[in-house]
ZAMARGU-4260 file (C-alpha; in steps of 0.2 Angstrom, whole numbers, plus 5000, padded with zeros to 4 digits):
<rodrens>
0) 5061/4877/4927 | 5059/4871/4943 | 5053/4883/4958 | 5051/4880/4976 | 5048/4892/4990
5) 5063/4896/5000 | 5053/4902/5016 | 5057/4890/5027 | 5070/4884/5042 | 5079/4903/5043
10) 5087/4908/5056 | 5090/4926/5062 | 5099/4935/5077 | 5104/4952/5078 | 5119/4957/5071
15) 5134/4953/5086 | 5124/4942/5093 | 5122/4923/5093 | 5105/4924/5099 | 5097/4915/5084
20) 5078/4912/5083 | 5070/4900/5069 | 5057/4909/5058 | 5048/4908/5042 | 5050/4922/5030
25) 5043/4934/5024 | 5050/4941/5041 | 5051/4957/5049 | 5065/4959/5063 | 5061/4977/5066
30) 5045/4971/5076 | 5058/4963/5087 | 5066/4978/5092 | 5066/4990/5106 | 5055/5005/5105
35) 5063/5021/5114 | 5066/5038/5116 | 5084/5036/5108 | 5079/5030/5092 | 5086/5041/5079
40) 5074/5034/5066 | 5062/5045/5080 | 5043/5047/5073 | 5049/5041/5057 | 5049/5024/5060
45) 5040/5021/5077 | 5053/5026/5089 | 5061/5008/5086 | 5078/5007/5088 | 5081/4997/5072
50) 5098/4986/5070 | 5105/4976/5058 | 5101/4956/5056 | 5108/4940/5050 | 5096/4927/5042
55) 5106/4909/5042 | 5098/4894/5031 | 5107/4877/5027 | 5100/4868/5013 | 5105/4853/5001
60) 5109/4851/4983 | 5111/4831/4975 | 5124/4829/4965 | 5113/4824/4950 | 5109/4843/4949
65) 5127/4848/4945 | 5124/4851/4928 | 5109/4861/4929 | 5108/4879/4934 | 5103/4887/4953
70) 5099/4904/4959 | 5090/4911/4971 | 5076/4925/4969 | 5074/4938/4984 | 5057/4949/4982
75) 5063/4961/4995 | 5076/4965/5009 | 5078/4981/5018 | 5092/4986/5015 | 5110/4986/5009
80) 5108/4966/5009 | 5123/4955/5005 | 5121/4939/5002 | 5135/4924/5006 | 5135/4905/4999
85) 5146/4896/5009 | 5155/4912/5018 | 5158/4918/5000 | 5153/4935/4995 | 5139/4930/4980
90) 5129/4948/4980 | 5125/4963/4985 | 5108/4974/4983 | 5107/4993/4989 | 5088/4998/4987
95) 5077/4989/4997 | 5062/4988/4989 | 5068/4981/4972 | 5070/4962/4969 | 5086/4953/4967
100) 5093/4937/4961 | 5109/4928/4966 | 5117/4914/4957 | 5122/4899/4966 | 5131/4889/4957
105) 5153/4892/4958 | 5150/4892/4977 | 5139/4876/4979 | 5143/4859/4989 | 5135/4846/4978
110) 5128/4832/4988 | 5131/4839/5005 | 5124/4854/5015 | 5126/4874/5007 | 5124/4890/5020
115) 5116/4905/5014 | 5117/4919/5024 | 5109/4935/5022 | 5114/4953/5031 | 5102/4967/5031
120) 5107/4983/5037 | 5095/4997/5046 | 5105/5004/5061 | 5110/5016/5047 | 5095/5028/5056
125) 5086/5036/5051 | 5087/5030/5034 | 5069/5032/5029 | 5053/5043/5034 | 5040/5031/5036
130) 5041/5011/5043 | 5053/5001/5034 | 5053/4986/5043 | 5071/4977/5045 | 5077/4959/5034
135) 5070/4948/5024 | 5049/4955/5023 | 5047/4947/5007 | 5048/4929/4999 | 5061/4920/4992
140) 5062/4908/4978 | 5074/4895/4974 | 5077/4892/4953 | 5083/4875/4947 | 5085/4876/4925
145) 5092/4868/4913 | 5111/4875/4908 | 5101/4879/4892 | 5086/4891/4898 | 5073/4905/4899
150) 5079/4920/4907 | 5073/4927/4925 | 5055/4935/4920 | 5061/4932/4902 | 5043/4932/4895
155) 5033/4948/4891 | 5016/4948/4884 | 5010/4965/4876 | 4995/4970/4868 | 4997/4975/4852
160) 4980/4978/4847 | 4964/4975/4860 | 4951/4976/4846 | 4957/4963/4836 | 4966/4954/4852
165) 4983/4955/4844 | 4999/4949/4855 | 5017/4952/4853 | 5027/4939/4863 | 5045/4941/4870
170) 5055/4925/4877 | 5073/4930/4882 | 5084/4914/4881 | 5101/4912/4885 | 5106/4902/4870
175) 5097/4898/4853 | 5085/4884/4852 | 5066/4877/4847 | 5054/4888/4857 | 5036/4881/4858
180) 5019/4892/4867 | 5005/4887/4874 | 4987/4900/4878 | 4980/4892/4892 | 4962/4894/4900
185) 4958/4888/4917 | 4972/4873/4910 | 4964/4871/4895 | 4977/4874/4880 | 4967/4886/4868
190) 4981/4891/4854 | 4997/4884/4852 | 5009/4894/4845 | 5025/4880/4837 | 5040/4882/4824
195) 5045/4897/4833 | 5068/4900/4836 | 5077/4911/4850 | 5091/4918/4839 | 5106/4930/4843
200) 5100/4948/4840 | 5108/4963/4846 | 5117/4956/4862 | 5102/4944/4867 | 5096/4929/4861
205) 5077/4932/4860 | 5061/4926/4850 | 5048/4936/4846 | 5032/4932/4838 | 5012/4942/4835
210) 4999/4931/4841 | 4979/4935/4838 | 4970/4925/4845 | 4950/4933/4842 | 4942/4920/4857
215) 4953/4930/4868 | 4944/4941/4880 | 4948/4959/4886 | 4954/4963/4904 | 4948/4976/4913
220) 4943/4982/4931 | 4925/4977/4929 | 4930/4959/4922 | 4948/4954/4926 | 4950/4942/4912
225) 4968/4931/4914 | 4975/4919/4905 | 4992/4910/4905 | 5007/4909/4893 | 5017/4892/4892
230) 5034/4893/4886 | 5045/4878/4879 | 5063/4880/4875 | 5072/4864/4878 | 5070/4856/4893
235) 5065/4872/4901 | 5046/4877/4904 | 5041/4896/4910 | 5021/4900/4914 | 5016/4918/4913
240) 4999/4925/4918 | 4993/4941/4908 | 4979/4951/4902 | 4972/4958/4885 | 4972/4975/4888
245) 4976/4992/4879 | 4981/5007/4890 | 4981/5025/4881 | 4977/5043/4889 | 4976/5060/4878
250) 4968/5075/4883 | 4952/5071/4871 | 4948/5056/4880 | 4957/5058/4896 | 4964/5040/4903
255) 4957/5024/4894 | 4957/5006/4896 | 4952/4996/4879 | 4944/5013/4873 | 4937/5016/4886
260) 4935/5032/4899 | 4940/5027/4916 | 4941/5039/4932 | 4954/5033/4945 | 4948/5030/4962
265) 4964/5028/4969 | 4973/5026/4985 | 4990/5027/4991 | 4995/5014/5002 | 5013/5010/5011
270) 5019/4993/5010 | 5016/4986/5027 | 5003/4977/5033 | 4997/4985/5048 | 5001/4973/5065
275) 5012/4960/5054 | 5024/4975/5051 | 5032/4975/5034 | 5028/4954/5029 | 5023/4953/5012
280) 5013/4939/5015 | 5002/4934/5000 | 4987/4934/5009 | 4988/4951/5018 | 4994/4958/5003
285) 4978/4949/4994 | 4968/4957/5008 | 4971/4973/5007 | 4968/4974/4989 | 4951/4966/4995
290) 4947/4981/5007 | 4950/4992/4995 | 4943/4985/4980 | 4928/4982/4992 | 4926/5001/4997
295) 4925/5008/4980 | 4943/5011/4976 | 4950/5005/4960 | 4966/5010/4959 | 4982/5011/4972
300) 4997/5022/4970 | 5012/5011/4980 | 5019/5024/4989 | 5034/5026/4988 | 5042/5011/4981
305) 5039/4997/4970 | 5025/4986/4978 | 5026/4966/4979 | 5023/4952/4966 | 5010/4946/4979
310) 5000/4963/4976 | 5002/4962/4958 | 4995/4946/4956 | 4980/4951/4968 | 4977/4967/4958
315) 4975/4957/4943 | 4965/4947/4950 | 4952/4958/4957 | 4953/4972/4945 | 4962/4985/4954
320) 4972/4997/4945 | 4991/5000/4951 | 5002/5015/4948 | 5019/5008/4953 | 5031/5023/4959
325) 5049/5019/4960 | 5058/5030/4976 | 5056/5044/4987 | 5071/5054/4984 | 5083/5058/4970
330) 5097/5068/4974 | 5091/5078/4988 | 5092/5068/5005 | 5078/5068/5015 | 5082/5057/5028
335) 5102/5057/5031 | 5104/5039/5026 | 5091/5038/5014 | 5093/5034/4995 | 5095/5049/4988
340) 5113/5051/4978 | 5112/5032/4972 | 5096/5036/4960 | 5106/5046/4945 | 5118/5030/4946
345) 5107/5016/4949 | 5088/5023/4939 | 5090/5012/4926 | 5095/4995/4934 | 5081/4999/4945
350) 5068/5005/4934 | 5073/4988/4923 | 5072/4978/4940 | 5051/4987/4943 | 5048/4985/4924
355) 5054/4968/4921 | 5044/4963/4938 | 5027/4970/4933 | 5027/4971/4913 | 5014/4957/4911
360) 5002/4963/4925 | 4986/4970/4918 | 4983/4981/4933 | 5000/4990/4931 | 4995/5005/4920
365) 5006/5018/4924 | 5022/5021/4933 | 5030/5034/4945 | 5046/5041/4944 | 5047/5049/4963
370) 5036/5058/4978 | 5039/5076/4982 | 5055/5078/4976 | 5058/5095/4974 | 5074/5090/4962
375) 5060/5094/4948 | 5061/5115/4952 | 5078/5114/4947 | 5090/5109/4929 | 5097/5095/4935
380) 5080/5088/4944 | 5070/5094/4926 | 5083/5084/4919 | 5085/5066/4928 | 5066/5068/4927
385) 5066/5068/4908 | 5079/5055/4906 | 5069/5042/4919 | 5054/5047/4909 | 5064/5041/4892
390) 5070/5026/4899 | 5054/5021/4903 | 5047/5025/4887 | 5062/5014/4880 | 5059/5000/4891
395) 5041/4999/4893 | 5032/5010/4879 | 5015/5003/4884 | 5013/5015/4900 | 5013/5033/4903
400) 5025/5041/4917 | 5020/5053/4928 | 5029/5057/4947 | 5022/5066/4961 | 5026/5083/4963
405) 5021/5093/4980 | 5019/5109/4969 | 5020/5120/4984 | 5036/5113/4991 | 5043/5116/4975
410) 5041/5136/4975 | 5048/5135/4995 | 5063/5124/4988 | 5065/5137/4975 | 5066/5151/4987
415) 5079/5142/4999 | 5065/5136/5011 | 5064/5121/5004 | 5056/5103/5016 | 5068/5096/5011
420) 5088/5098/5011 | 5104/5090/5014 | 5109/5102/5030 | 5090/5096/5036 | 5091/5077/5035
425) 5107/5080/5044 | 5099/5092/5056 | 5086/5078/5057 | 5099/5065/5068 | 5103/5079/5082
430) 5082/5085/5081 | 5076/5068/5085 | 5087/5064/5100 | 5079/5081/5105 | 5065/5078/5102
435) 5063/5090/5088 | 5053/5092/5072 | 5064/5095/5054 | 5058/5090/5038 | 5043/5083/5034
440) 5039/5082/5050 | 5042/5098/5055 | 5030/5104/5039 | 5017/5091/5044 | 5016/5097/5059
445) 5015/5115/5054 | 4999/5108/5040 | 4991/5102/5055 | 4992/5118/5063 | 4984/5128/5048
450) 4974/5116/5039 | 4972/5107/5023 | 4971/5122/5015 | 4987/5128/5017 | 4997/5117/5006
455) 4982/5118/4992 | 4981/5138/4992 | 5000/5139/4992 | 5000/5130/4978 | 4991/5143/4966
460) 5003/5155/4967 | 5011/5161/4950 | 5030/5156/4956 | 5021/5136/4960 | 5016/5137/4942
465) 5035/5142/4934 | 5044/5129/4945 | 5034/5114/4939 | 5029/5120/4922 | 5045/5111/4914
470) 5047/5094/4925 | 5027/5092/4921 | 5033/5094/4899 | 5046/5079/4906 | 5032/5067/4910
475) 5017/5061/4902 | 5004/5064/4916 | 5008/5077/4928 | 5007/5071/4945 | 4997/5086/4957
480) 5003/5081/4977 | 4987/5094/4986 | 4986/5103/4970 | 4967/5102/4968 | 4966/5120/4967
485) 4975/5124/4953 | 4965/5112/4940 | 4952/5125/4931 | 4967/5134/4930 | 4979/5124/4921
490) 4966/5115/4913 | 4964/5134/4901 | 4984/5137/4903 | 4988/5120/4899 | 4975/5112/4887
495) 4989/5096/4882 | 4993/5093/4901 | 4982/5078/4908 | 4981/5079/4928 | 4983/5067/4941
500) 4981/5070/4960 | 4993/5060/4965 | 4991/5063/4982 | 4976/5071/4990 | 4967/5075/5005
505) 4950/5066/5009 | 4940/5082/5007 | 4945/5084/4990 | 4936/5067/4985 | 4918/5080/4981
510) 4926/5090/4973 | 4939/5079/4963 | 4923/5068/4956 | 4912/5084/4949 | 4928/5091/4941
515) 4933/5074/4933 | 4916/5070/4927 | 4916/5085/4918 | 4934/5083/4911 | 4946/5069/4902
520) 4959/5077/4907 | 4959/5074/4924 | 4961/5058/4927 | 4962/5053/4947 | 4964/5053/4961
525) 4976/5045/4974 | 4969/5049/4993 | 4981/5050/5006 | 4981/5036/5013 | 4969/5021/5009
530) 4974/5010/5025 | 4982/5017/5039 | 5002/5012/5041 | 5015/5010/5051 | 5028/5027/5057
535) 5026/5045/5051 | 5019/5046/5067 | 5001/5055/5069 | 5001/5063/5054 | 4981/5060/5049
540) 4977/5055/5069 | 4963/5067/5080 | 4964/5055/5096 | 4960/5064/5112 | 4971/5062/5129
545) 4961/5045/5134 | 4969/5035/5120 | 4985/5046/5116 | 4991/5055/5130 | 5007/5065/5121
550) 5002/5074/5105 | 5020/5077/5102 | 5021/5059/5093 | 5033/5054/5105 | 5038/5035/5110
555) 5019/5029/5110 | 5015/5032/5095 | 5015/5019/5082 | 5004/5024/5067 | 4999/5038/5056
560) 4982/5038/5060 | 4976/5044/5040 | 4970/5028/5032 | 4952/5029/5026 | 4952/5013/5032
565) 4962/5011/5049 | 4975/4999/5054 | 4965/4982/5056 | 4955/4984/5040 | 4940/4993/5047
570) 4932/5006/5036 | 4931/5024/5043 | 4916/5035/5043 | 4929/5045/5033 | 4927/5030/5018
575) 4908/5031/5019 | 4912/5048/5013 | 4922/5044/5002 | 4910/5033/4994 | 4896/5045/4994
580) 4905/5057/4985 | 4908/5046/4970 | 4891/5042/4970 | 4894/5024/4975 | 4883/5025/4993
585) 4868/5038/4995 | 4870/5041/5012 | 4881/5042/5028 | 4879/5046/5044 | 4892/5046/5058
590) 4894/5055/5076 | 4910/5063/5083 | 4916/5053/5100 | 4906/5060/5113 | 4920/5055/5125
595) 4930/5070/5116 | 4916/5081/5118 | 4923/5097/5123 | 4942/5090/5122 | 4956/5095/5111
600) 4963/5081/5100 | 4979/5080/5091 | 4980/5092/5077 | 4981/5083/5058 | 4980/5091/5040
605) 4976/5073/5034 | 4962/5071/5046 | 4943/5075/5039 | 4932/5066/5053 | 4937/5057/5068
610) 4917/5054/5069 | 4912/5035/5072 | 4898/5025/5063 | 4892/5021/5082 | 4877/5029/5092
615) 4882/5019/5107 | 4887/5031/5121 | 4878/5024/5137 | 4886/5038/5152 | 4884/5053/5140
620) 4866/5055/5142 | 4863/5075/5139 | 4880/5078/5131 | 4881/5087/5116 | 4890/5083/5099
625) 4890/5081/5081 | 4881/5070/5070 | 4889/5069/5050 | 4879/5068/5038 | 4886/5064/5020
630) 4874/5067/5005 | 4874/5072/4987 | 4856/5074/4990 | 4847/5090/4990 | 4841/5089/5009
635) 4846/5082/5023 | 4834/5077/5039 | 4840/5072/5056 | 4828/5062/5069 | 4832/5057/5085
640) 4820/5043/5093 | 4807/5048/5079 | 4807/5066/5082 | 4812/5075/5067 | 4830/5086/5076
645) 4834/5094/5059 | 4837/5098/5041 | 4849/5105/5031 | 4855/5104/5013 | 4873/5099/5011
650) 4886/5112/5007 | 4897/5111/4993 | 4907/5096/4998 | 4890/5084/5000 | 4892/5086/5020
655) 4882/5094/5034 | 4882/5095/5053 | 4872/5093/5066 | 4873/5097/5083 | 4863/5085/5094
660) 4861/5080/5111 | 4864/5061/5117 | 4849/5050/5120 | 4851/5034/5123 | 4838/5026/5106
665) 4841/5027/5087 | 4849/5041/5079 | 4842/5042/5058 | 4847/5050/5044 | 4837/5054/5028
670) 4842/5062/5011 | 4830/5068/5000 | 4829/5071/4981 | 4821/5091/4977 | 4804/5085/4974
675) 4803/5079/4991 | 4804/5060/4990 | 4816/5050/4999 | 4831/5043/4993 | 4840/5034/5009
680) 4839/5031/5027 | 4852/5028/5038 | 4851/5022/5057 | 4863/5021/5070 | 4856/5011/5088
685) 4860/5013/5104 | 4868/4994/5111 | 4863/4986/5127 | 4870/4987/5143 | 4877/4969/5145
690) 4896/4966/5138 | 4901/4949/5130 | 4919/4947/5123 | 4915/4941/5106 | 4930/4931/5092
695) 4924/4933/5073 | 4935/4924/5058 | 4936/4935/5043 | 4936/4920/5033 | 4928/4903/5039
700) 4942/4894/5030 | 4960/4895/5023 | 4974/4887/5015 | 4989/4877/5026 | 5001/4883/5013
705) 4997/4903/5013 | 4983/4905/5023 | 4983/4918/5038 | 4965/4918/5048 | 4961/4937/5054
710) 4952/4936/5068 | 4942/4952/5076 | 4939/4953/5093 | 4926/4964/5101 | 4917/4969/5113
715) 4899/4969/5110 | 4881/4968/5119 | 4870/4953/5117 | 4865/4956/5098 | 4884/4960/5093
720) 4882/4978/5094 | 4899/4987/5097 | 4903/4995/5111 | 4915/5008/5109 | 4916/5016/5128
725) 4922/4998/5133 | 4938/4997/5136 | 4949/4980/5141 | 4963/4969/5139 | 4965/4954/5130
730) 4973/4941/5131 | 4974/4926/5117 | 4979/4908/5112 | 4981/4896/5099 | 4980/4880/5096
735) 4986/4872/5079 | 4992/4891/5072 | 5007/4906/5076 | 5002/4921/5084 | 5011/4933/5070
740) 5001/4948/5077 | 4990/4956/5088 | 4986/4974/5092 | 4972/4987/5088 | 4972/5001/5076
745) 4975/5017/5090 | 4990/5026/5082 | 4997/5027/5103 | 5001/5010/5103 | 5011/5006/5119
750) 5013/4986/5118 | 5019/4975/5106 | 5011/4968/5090 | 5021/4951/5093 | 5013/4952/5111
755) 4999/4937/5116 | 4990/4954/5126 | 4982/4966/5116 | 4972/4983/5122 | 4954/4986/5111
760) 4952/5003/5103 | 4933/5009/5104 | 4929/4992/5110 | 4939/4982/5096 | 4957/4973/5092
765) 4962/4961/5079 | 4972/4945/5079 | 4982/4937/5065 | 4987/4918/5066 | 4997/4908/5054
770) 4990/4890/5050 | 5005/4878/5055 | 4995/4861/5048 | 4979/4855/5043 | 4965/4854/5051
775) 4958/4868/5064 | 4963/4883/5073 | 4956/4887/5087 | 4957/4903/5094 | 4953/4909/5112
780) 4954/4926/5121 | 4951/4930/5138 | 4946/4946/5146 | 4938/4955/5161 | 4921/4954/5153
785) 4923/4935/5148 | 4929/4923/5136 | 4928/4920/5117 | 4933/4906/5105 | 4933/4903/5088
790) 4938/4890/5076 | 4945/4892/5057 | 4945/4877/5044 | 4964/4875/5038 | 4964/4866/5018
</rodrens>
């Protein structure tokens, strides 16, 4: 098998257009449209105006190649893609968030010049409730393989049995024949595996063989463990990468990986990547595993859709966990042009298509038939969610299935109020060019009105209880969406049911971690949201009028504003809480923006803290605010320039508050344990008067073939203090590199990410730049308060 990237010299103009650009995919056209008041996608999608596009490439085929076999592998186009060879019809692919392949060969030109061209549709608006990005926003592959070969991700390596490292190995063929394997370690062949036939059985020709092989080591999330599989048959070679790893989950011993107890820290995370829009770029997909991984999660829920191969690989890499969830809606729209009526025809060529892509992943442990589809309160509902359940089971048997269930919106659905309904997504095109809220967003708004607590007390009603009961005997883990309430409850009612909080508030992280401690059968936890992401406008924002001067989320807006960790990648005072409540930090201190003191700020459910890890508020001298302090200790002291403020012990969720008055100096926290002795200290510092426009590379050095450098840029004192009060605009070059994006992580967001300008956000903004050769980047940005440069090494 032969396979080379396909990512290169594309062209792509708006549909009716000839207004093509070059442009290397993964590639996100919807970053090149209009933002504006008429977008029907509205505050779904950022107000863009989204179109459809034509992607063009011409490519050569020898004419020694004629007898071997070509296709084409696309990762990911949104949506309703249809792919033409030569101006012929070659395929067609609806959902677009699955992978696709397209065979080449009865429409090819040997020795001379082929066309592929690729239509993606998105003026079919709205179509989606959260960004979707527009074309080709993932990579494509080009196949070439013997006429005699190994089917498309034709080799599946499960675990049999972890203790005595017991493999059973699947190669799909498409005729009989020799089939030879290799274990591979860092390239060195460890076990080969020979004498072994792909014969006709049951409609496939297929070989199958148990392997133990004893030296093996296990995978797991402490030590990801890889290792490859070569696979011979013919002329034909496939290399797979896999992990030893045993998943089970019971309600003795809750959810285990080789027999053993593990508490999911999860995340759930859309599938852009911030300021680069949708792009799957391996790099920013690796990165945002990084982040995460970094700040104490270890596990991600891909909300709401298959995430990419890119991500997979990374999570195998570094250990993160992934519960892989198929679609949003089933049969109940809740966008107008969304996917809802294709899934009861089209579950099982998509499931295949999301099992197929991650069965030899390590990190995949479980999967996710849908989000807060309300289908699962009624028979039809309980049923498509017993049948996906089965065909998963048939599929895959390895992993449990579980689906996200907003508990709450199922009684409302019950009782005729339901979020979401056909007449309201159709409502929904008439509300947005008036500006009005239906849906989601309506009920988003109406949680950020009353409160967290208003979903999770709604939910511990006795109707809540009779219209999940049955969907959650259909799964294997029932997925809780702001349930947290209900837990001891079930727990008693309910001693077979394992729990997941599939989707959760940040205020719940406390509380969830004593609970699950305590108890197998809860087994997680999926926060909403990890990183912050693109559409759905301001739903987890608090920004006052000086950075957001509309709360009704209307054309500014650009973000959600509810990631733990915002936009750019920068951990929020809200993560440091996160991470002192599962006992990974001991102590966090944060102050609220004294520049809001006394302001209103947009109102969010999904919003715990808008408090900043900064003490440096020079002009607010004397002004009142509050300092956070997060702690599972039993006290809590507060000093200001080394006079004791305050102590306090920290309520029930590991927080406490303190009211303080600004002084320019250092601001301290301390925990104590009960005896008195002191556990941690914490100190924020006031920084100097003197600003300096400062350029820092993430990483010093990158690769020319997939690299992308990150590049913060700040404004800061003399020491590299951040200033948050300072506000600017900046301007940016590059020499040897593409600007693919630049903006800051304020979720009102007026300007361009494919600008060169960019305005800072509490004193900061982010540049990304693709590598277009080796040698050096160099990177320089200009502002009112002077210049920066920085360079970064290109391998």
């Amino acid at each position: 098998m032969r396979k080379v990237s396909f990512n290169t010299g594309w062209k792509c103009a708006r549909k009716g257009t000839e207004n093509y650009i070059d442009v290397t995919v993964p590639h996100d056209a919807m970053l090149l449209d209009e933002r504006s008041d008429d977008s029907i996608g509205g505050t779904n999608i950022g107000w863009f105006e989204a179109h459809d596009y034509i992607y063009v490439k011409n490519f050569f085929v020898p004419e020694n190649e004629k007898d071997l076999v070509h296709y084409l592998e696309f990762e990911g186009v949104y949506h309703k893609a249809t792919v033409y060879v030569n101006g012929e019809e070659a395929a067609y692919h609806d959902y677009g968030y699955t992978g696709f392949t397209v065979e080449l060969d009865k429409y090819l030109r040997y020795d001379s010049e082929n066309e592929i061209r690729v239509e993606a549709v998105n003026s079919d608006q709205p179509n989606s409730r959260w960004y979707s990005g527009t074309g080709i926003y993932r990579p494509v592959w080009m196949y070439t393989v013997p006429k005699e070969h190994i089917l498309h991700e034709g080799v599946r390596v499960k675990t049999e049995d972890y203790k005595n490292k017991k493999l059973h190995i699947e190669v799909f063929t498409n005729a009989t024949g020799k089939v030879r394997m290799e274990i591979v370690d860092n390239g060195n062949v460890i076990r080969i595996i020979d004498d072994l036939k792909a014969e006709y059985f049951d409609g496939s020709y297929i070989c199958e063989c148990n392997v133990s092989e004893p030296g093996l080591e296990l995978w797991s999330p402490k030590k990801p463990r890889l290792y490859d599989l070569r696979v011979y048959f013919g002329d034909d070679m496939v290399e797979e990468r896999f992990g030893v790893r045993e998943v089970t989950v019971t309600p003795k011993d809750g959810f285990c990986i080789n027999g053993e107890r593990v508490i999911l820290r999860g995340a759930c995370i859309h599938h852009d990547n911030g300021i680069l829009g949708a792009c799957a770029y391996d790099f920013a997909e690796r990165r945002k595993v990084r982040l995460l991984r970094k700040n104490g999660y270890n596990a991600i829920r891909s909300a709401h859709n298959p995430c990419s191969k890119a991500m997979l690989r990374a999570c195998d890499e570094m250990g993160m966990l992934v519960m892989d969830e198929y679609v949003d809606v089933w049969y109940i729209h809740k966008t107008k042009y969304d996917y809802a009526g294709k899934v009861e025809s089209n579950y099982k060529e998509d499931l295949m298509s999301m099992v197929s892509k991650d069965y030899n992943h390590p990190s995949v442990i479980m999967y996710s038939t849908g989000n807060e589809v309300s289908e699962t309160a009624q028979k039809r509902g309980i049923k498509l969610c017993g049948d996906m359940t089965d065909y998963l089971h048939e599929i895959d048997p390895t992993r449990p299935v579980s689906c996200g269930v907003n508990i709450f919106f199922n009684f409302l659905s019950s009782m005729g109020f339901g979020v979401y309904s056909d007449k309201k997504a159709e409502a929904e095109v008439s509300g947005n060019k008036k500006k009005k809220a239906v849906g989601s967003e309506f009920f988003n708004n109406l949680a950020g009105i009353l409160g967290a607590d208003f979903m999770k007390c709604g939910a511990t009603i006795y109707p809540c209880d009779v219209k999940t009961r049955d969907a959650y005997a259909n799964m294997d883990v029932a997925g809780y969406n702001y349930g947290i309430f209900r837990y001891k409850h079930d727990l008693k009612k309910y001693p077979e049911r394992l729990i997941l909080g599939s989707e959760t508030f940040c205020s719940d992280a406390f509380d969830f971690w004593k609970i699950a401690k305590k108890e197998p059968r809860i087994i997680g936890d999926f926060v909403w949201a990890g990183m912050d992401y693109l559409g759905e406008l301001g739903v987890g924002a608090w920004e006052y009028e000086e950075y957001a001067p509309d709360f009704s989320h209307g054309k500014g807006w650009l973000t959600a504003g509810s990631g733990r960790i915002d936009l750019t990648g920068k951990p929020l005072a809200e993560m440091t809480y996160t991470k002192v409540a599962f006992g990974i930090e001991k102590l966090g201190l944060a102050v609220v923006p004294l520049n809001g003191a006394g302001k209103k700020h947009s109102p969010s459910a999904w919003k715990m803290s808008n408090a900043i890890e900064s003490w440096s508020w020079r002009g607010y001298e004397g002004t009142k605010t509050k300092a956070e302090v997060y702690s599972r200790a039993a006290r809590v002291e507060l000093w200001l320039n080394g006079q004791k403020i305050g102590e306090k012990e920290p309520d029930k969720h590991a927080r406490c508050y303190f009211d303080v008055i600004y002084q320019n100096g250092e601001l301290t926290a301390k925990s104590f344990d009960k005896e008195g002795r002191l556990l941690a200290e914490k100190t924020l510092k006031t920084g100097g008067i003197a600003v300096e426009l400062r350029a820092e590379a993430e990483q010093k050095s990158i690769k020319a073939t997939d690299g992308l450098a990150y590049i913060r840029l700040k404004y800061t004192d003399e020491k590299g203090e951040v200033l948050p009060l300072t506000r600017g605009e900046i301007t940016v070059s590059v020499e040897n590199g593409e600007l693919v994006g630049l903006g800051s992580a304020c979720p009102y967001y007026e300007k361009s990410y494919k600008s060169n300008t960019a305005d800072t956000y509490y004193g900061e903004t982010l540049a990304v730049v693709r590598p277009e050769k080796t040698g050096k980047i160099v990177v320089k940005a200009h502002s009112e308060y002077g210049d920066a440069e920085v360079e970064v090494e290109v391998e």
